[in-house]
N, C-alpha and C positions, 0 to 999 in steps of 0.2 A: 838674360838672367831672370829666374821666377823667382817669385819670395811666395814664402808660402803662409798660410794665416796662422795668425799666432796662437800656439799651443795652450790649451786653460790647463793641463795637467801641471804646469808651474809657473810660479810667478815672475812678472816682468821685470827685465832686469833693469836695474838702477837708471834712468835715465828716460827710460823707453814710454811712450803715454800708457795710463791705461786702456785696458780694452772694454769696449761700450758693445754688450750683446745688443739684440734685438730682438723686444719681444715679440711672440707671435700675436695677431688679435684673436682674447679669446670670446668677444664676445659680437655677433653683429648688428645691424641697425634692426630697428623695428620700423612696421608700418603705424601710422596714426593710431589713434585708439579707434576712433570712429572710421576708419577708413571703410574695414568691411562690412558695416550696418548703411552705410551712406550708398558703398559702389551694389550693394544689395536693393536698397532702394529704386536708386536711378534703373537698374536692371527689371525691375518690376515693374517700374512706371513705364520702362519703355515695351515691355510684355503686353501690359493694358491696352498703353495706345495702337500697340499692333494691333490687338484685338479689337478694340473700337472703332478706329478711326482708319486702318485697315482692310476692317472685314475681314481679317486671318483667322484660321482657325483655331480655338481656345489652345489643343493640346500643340500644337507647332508655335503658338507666342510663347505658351511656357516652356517651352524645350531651347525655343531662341534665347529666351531670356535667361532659362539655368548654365545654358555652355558661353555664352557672353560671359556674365557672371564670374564664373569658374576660371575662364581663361583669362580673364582681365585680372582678377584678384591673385590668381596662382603666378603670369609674367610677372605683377607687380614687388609679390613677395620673392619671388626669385633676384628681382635686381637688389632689392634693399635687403632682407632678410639671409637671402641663401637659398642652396635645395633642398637644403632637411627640412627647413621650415615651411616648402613653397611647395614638398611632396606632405608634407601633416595637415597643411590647406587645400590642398587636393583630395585627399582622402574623405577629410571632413564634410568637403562638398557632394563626393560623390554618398556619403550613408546618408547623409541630411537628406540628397535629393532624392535617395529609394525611397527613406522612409516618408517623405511629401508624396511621392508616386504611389504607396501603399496604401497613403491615408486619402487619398483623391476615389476613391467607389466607396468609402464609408460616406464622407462628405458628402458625395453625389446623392446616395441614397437618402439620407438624413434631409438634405433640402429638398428633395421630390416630394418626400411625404410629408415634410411640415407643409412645405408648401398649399398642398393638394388633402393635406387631411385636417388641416385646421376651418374650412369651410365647412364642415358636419361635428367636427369637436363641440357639442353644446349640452344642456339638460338635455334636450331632447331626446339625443342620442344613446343618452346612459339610460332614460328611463322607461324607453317603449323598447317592443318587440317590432317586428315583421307582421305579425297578423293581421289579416284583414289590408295589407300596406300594398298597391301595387305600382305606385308613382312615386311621387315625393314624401316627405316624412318617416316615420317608422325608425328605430335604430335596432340596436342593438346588447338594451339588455340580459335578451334569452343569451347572446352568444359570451358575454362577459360572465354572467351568472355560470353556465356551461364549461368556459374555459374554470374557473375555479375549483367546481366540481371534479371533474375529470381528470384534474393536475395534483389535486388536492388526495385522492383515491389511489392516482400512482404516487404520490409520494408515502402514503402510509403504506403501499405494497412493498415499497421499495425500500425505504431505509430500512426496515428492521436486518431484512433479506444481507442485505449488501453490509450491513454493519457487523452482524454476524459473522459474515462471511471472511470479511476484514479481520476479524479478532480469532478465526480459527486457522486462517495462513499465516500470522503473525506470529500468535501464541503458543499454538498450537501443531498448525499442518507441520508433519515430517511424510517427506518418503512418497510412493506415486499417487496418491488420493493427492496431493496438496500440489503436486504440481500438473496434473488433469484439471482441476479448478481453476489454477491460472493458465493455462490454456486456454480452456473455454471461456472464461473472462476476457484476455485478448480477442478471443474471435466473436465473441459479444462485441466487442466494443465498436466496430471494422463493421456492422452487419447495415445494412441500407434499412430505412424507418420503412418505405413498404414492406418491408418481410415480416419485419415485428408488425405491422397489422394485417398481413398475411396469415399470421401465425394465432392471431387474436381471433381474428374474423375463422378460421379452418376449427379452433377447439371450440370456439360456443354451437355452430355449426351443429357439431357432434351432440349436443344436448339438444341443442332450440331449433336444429333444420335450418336449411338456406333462406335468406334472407334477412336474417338477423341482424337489428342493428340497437346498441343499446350503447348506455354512458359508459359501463363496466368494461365493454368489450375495449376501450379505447384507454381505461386506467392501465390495462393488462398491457396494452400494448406499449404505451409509453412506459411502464415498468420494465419493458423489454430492454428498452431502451435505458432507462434509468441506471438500475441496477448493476452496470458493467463500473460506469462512471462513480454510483457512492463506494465501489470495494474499491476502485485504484487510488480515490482521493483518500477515506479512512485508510486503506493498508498503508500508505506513505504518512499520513498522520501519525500511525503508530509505530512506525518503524523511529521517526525522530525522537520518539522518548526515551530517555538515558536507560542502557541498562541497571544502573546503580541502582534507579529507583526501585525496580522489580525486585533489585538479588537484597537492598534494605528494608522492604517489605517481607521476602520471604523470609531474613535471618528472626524476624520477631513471631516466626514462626505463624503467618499469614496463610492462608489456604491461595494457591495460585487464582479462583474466581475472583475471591475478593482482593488480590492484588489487581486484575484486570479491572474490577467497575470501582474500586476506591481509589486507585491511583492512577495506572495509565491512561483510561477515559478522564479524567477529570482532565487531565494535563495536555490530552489531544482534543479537548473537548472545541476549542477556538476554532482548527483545524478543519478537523468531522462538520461543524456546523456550516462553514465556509463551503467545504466541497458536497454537500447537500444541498444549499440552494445555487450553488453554480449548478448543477448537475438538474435542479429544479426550470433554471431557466433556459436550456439548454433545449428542453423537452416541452416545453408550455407554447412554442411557436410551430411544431409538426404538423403539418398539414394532411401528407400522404395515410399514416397508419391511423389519424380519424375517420378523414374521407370516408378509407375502407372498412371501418369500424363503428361509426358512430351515425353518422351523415350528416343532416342538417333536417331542422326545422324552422318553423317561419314563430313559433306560436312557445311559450315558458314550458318547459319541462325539468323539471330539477332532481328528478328522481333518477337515478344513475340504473336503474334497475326495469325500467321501465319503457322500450319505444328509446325513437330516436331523441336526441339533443343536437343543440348549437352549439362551437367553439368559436370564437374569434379568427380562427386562422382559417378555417374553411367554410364560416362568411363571407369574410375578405375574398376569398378565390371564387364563393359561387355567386357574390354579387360581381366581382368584377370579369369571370366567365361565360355569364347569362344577364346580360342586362337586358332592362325592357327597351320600353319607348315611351317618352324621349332616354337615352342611355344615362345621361350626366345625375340624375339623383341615385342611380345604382352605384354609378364611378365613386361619386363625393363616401358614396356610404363604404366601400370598400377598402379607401383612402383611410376614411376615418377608422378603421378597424383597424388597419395596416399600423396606423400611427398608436393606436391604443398598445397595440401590443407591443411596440417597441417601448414604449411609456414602462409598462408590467416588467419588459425585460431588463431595461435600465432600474429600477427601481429594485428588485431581485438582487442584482450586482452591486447597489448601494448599499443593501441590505446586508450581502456577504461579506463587508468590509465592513462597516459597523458591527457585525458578529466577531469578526476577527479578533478585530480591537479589544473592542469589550469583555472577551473571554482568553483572552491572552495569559499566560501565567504571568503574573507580578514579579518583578525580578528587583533587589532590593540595586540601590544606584551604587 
């Protein structure tokens, strides 16, 4: 004889126990708080001492020590926690680890050249030239001076170009002129930096005859370069401006210019300024479309108009290209150029975020 369980559609008849459901658990155990900073740790420490004590190779102790890691912490949370929780710490582990994997050639590069460019980082450096230098000593003022110049030239070529540019497909472009320019702007953007001083070096050419090499020739060329970059940052700048503003400027019966430079410039002005010296720093470390355009000197030249110039970037490459004898005062001086200019570039990037900020519209709390 089965008995069957008892019915909850109606109530127990006079006599009979109550019925005791059972709940389901809705919630499960956790691991420590500190569990996964600790089993993190120990996984590292034992990473090191492979590496140390070992003699393992850097990238296989840390690969040992991330799938350790991972597996150890992921069975743990599956016994205690569950699998929803033990696949959300799996997952975790594996974006954490790319992006450690992605930051490991930044890092790399960054401790080579501190390393190796902080031995010539001095006055010295910043306040001599090359001239007359064919051993030790000598820096690299002409190329610091040079890179300024030359960066300094493309960026007045460049913003006005590109900002225009910006404000005539936004405001303006209708119909096939406006979308030829953005074409051509994409395929700017995509073009290899030798073509743009290909393209530098072939048009002065045409004035000054082959062998031409001047400061100007190398503004033009990184303006090549420039100018793709200030129209995609401003044309996205000005596309975020509310239409309201434009269509309540023009109901006060505003002329559409002076809607464009009294209201939507001011309001993308945080913007525009931001994607102008990204696009600044972007272009100040080129070495190819100089090379071809500008060269190098040993000696101060600061007239962009006249004979070759120095850049930082293709110092760095021709000291550390051609070194003499002994090599090591050429290396130190190429280090040191290397490191200046990441110095300018970081600094540039400080610079864009401090713009941001600071020119940001005010928005009341």
């Amino acid at each position: 004889m089965s008995t069957s369980p008892p019915s909850l559609d109606k109530a127990p008849e006079p006599g009979e126990p109550p019925v005791v459901l059972e709940r389901p658990a809705l919630t499960h155990g956790s691991l420590p708080r500190r569990a996964a900073p600790l089993a993190l740790l120990l996984w590292t420490a034992l990473g090191l001492a492979l590496y140390l004590g070992a003699d393992l190779n850097p990238v296989v102790a840390g690969l040992i020590a991330a799938v350790g890691y991972t597996v150890v912490i992921c069975g743990w949370s599956r016994s205690v926690e569950g699998p929803r929780k033990a696949h959300d710490r799996l997952v975790t582990a594996i974006v954490t680890g790319a992006f450690l994997v992605a930051l490991l050639p930044l890092v790399s590069v960054l401790g080579a050249v501190l390393s190796r460019g902080l031995e010539r980082f001095d006055a010295d450096f910043f306040n001599n030239s090359m001239r007359g230098v064919v051993g030790e000593g000598g820096g690299a003022h002409h190329a610091l001076m040079g890179t300024l110049i030359v960066t300094g030239l493309a960026a007045l070529i460049s913003v006005p170009i590109g900002l225009l540019t910006a404000i005539y497909l936004v405001e303006y472009g209708r119909g096939a002129l406006a979308r030829y320019i953005t074409f051509f702007v994409d395929v700017m953007t995509g073009i290899p930096s030798i073509v743009a001083g290909l393209f530098a070096y072939a048009l002065f050419e045409l004035f000054f005859g082959a062998g031409v090499r001047m400061g100007i020739m190398g503004s033009v060329a990184l303006s090549v370069l420039m100018i793709p970059v200030v129209v995609r940052s401003t044309e996205e700048m000005l596309k975020l401006v509310p239409n309201e503003l434009r269509e309540a400027s023009m109901a006060l019966a505003v002329p559409k210019w002076r809607t464009v430079l009294k209201v939507v410039l001011p309001t993308a002005l945080a913007g525009i300024a931001t994607g102008v010296t990204l696009a600044i720093a972007r272009v100040i470390g080129e070495t190819a479309p100089l090379l071809v355009t500008v060269g190098i000197t040993s000696s101060d030249n600061f007239n962009p108009f006249d004979d070759r110039m120095a850049t930082l970037s293709v110092f760095s490459y021709n000291q550390y290209a051609t070194p003499g004898i002994p090599p090591e005062p050429f290396l130190d001086r190429a280090w040191a150029a290397a490191f200046t200019l990441i110095l300018v570039v970081m600094a540039l990037n400080l610079l864009a975020r401090l713009i941001s900020r600071l020119f940001a519209p005010k928005t009341r709390a």
